[in-house]
C-alpha positions as CSV (number, residue, x, y, z in Angstrom):
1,X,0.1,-18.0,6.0
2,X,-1.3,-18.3,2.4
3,X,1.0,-18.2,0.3
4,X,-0.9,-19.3,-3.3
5,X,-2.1,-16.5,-5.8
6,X,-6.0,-15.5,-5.1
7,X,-7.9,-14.8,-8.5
8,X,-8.3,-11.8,-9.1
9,X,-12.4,-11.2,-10.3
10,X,-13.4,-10.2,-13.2
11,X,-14.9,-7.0,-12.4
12,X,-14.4,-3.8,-13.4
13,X,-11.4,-2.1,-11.8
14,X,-13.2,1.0,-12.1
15,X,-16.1,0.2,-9.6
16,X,-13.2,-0.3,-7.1
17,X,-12.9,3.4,-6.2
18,X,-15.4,3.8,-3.5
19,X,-14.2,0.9,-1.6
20,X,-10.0,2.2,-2.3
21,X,-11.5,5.8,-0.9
22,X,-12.8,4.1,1.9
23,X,-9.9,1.7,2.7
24,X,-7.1,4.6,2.1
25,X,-9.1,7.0,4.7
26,X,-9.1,3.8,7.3
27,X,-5.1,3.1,7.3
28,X,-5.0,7.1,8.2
29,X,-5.3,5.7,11.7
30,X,-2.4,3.4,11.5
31,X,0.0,6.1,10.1
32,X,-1.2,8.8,12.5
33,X,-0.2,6.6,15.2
34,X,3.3,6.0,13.9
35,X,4.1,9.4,13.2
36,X,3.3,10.2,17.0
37,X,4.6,7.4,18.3
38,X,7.2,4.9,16.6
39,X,10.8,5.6,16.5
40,X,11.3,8.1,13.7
41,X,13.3,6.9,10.7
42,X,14.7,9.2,8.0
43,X,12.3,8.1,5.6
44,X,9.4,8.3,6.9
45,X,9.1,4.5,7.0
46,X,7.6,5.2,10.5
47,X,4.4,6.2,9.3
48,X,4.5,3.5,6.4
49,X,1.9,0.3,6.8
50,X,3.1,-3.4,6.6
51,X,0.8,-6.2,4.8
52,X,0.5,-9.1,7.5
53,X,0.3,-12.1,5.8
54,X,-0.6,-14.5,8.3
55,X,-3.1,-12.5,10.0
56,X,-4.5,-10.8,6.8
57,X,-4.4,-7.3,8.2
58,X,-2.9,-4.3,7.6
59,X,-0.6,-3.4,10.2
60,X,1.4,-0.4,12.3
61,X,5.0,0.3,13.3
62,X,5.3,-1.2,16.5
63,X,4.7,1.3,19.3
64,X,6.6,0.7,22.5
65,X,4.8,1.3,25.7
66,X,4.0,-0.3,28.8
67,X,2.8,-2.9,26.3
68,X,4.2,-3.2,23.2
69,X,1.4,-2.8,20.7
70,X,1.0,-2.3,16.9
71,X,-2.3,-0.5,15.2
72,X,-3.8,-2.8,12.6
73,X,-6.8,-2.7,10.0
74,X,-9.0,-5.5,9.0
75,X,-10.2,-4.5,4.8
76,X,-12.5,-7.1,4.6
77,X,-14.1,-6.4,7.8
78,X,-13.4,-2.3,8.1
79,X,-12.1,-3.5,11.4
80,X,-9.5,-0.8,13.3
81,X,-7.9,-2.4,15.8
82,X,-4.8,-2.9,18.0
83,X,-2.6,-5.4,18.8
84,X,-0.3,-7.1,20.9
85,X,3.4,-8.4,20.2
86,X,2.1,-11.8,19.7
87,X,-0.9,-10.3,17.5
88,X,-3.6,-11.3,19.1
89,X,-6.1,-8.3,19.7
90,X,-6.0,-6.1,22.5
91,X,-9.3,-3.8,21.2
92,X,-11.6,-3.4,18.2
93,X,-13.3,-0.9,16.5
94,X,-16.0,-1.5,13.6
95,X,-15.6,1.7,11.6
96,X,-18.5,1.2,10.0
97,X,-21.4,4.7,10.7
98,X,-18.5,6.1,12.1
99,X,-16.5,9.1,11.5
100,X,-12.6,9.8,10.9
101,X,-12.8,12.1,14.3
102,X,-14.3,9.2,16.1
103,X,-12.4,6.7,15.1
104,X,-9.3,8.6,16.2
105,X,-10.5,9.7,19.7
106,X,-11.1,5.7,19.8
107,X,-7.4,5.0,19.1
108,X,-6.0,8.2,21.4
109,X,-7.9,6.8,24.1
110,X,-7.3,3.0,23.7
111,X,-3.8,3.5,23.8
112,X,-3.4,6.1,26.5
113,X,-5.0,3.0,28.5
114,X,-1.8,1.0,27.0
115,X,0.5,3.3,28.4
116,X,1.7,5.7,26.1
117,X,0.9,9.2,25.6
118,X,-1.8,9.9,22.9
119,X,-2.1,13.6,22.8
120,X,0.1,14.4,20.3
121,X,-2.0,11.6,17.4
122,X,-3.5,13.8,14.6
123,X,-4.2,12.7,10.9
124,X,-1.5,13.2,8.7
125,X,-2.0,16.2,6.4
126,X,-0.8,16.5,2.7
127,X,-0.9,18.4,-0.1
128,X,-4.0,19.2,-1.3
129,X,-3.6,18.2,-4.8
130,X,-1.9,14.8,-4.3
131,X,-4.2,13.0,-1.5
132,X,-7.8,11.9,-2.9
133,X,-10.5,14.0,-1.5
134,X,-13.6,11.9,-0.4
135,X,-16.5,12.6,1.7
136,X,-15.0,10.9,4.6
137,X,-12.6,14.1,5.1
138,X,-15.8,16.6,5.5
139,X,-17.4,14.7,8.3
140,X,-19.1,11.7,6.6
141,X,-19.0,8.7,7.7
142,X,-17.1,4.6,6.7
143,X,-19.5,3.0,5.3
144,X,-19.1,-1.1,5.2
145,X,-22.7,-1.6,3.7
146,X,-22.4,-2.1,0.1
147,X,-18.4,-2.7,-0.9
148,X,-17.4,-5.8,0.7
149,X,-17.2,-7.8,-2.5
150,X,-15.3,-4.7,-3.9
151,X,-12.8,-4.8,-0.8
152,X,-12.1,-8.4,-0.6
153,X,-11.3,-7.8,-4.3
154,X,-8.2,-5.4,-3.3
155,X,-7.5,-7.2,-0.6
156,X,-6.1,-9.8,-3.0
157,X,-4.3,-7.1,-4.8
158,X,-2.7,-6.5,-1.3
159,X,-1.9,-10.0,-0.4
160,X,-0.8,-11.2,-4.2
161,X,1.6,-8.4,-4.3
162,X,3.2,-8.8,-1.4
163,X,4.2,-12.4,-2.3
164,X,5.7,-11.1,-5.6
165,X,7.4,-8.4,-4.0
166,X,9.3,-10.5,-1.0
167,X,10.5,-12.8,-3.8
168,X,11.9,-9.6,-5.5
169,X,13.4,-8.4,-2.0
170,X,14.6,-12.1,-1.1
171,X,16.7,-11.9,-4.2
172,X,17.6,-8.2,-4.7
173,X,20.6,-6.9,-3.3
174,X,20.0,-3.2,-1.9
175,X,15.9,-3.8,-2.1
176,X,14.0,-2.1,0.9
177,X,12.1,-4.1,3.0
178,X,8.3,-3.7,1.1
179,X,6.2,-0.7,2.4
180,X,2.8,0.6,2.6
181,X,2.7,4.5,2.1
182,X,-0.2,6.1,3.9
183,X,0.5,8.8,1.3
184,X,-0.7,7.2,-1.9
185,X,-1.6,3.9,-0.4
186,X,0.9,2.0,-2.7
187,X,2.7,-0.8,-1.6
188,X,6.8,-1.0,-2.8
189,X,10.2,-2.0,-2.4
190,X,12.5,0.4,-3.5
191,X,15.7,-0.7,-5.8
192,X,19.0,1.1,-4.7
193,X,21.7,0.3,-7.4
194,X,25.2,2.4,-7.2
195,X,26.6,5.4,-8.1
196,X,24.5,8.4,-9.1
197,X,22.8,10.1,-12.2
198,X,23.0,13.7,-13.2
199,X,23.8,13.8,-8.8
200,X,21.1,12.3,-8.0
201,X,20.9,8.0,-6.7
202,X,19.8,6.1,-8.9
203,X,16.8,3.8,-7.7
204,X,13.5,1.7,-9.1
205,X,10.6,1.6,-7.7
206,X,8.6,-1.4,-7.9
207,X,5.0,-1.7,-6.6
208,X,1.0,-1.5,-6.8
209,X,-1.2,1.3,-6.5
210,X,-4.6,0.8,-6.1
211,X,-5.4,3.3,-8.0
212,X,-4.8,7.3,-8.2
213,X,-4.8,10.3,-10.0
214,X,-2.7,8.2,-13.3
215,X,-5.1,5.6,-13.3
216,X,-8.8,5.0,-11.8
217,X,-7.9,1.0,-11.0
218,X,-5.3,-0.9,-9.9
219,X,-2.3,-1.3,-11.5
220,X,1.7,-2.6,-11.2
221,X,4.8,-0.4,-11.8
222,X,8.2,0.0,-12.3
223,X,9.9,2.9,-12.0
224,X,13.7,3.6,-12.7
225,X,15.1,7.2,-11.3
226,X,16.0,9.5,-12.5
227,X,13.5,9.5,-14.6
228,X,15.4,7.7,-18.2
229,X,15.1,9.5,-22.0
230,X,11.5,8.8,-23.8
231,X,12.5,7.8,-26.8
232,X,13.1,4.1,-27.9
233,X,12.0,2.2,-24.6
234,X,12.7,-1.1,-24.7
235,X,9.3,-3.4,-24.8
236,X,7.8,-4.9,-21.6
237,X,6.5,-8.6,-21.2
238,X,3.3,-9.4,-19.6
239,X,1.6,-6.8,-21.2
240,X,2.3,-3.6,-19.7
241,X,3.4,-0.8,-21.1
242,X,5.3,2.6,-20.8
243,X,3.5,5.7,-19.1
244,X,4.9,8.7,-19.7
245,X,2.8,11.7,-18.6
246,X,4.1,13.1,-15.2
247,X,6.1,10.5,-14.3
248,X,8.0,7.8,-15.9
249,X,7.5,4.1,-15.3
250,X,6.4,0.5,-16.6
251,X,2.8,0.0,-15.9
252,X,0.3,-3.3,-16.1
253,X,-3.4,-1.9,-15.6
254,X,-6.2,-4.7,-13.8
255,X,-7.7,-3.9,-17.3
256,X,-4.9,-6.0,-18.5
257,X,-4.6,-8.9,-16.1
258,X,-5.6,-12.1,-17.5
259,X,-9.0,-13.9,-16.5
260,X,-7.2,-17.6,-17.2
261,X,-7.0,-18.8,-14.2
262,X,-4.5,-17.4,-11.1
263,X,-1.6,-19.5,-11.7
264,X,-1.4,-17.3,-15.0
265,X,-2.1,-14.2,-13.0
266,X,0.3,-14.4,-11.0
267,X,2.6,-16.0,-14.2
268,X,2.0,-12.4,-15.9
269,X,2.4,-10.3,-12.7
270,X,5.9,-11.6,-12.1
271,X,6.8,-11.7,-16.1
272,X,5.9,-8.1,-16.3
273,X,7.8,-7.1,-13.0
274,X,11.2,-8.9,-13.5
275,X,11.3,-7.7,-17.1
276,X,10.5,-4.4,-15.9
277,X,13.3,-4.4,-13.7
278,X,15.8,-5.5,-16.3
279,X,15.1,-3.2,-18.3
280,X,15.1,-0.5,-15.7
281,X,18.7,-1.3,-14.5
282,X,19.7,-1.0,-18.2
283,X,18.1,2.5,-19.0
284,X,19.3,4.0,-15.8
């Protein structure tokens, strides 16, 4: 497992979109497989994705079958494929000059071979307005040509993150284990802290996006709910900042990510997200 901070390029966060499009269509797979398949959970933690640090894939909820098995997705490579318990692979699919349709009559027939019963896998649907439209969902097809560079690039997001994050967990009490949403392609723990607000629970969310509707590039968040009053938030270190269209949270853009060298990437990173958190706790 690699557990030291990859540099994160220079190079414009922006130009990261097609290969995020790309990527977030891929782990569709992966999601539509738990959803079918996994034992379901009341929060939808079935569908979610896991970040697989010693294999450097993206992987499934475990599927129980004649063979226990696990969907998983290779970034760098645009690699779907499935797994066994020990990880080692059972099938691959390059997704590359192929379509979404394809690729999932691939994986319905792969793991009807494993045991279980495929007919009911189907992509996930979701609201029109809050899931990125992209070629990809009219037919076209992955394309692995030109965007390697671009993906290996988020795949560090991915894998920096995550080590940040299980430090967060490890010393949280009433943290969620960390999460990939098929959804918005985030990847979070979620902060439960007691009582409730205006009858609501009170949480923070603390995460990455690769990028959405908010923000075209990559950035870190913090999010305390409900949502706390505008006026006179507290600074942040590392610096991010307060956005406050929408939604309300503590943000730190790639834009802002220093080019120093990674042990003061990751230095900001982690300044930005336990001072985030702090002051979360105290507004909520």
């Amino acid at each position: 497992m690699n557990t030291s901070w990859r540099i994160i390029d220079n190079i414009n966060p922006q130009d990261l979109t097609e290969s995020r499009m790309q990527l977030h269509y891929a782990i569709q797979f992966m999601a539509a497989v738990g959803a079918a398949l996994a034992e379901p959970l009341p929060d939808y933690s079935h569908t979610s994705l896991e970040w697989h640090p010693d294999l450097e894939v993206f992987v499934g909820a475990p599927i129980h079958a004649e063979k226990l098995f696990r969907v998983a997705f290779d970034p760098i490579r645009l690699l779907s494929m499935i797994l066994d318990k020990q990880g080692d692979e059972i099938a691959v699919y390059p997704l590359h000059q192929k379509t979404s349709i394809t690729g999932l009559d691939w994986h319905k027939q792969q793991i009807s071979q494993l045991g279980a019963d495929a007919n009911s896998i189907a992509l996930l649907t979701y609201p029109p307005d809050d899931f990125p439209d992209h070629p990809i969902a009219h037919g076209t097809a992955f394309d692995a040509s030109q965007t390697q560079a671009e993906r290996q690039v988020l795949t560090h997001y991915y894998a920096n993150t995550h080590q940040l994050l299980r430090e967060i967990v490890a010393g949280t009490e009433d943290a969620s284990p960390i999460h990939i949403w098929p959804h918005h392609f985030d990847m979070a723990t979620l902060i439960s802290l007691p009582g409730q607000k205006n009858g609501e629970p009170i949480t923070i969310g603390v995460g990455l996006s690769p990028g959405d509707q908010s923000y075209s590039e990559p950035y870190w968040y913090v999010s305390p709910y409900p949502y706390p009053s505008l006026e006179n938030l507290p600074p942040l270190k590392g610096n991010g900042f307060w956005h406050t269209q929408h939604w309300v949270g503590a943000v730190l853009p790639a834009s802002r990510l220093t080019q120093d060298s990674a042990q003061a990437q990751a230095e900001q990173v982690r300044s930005f997200l336990q001072s985030a958190i702090e002051v979360s706790k105290g507004l909520v």
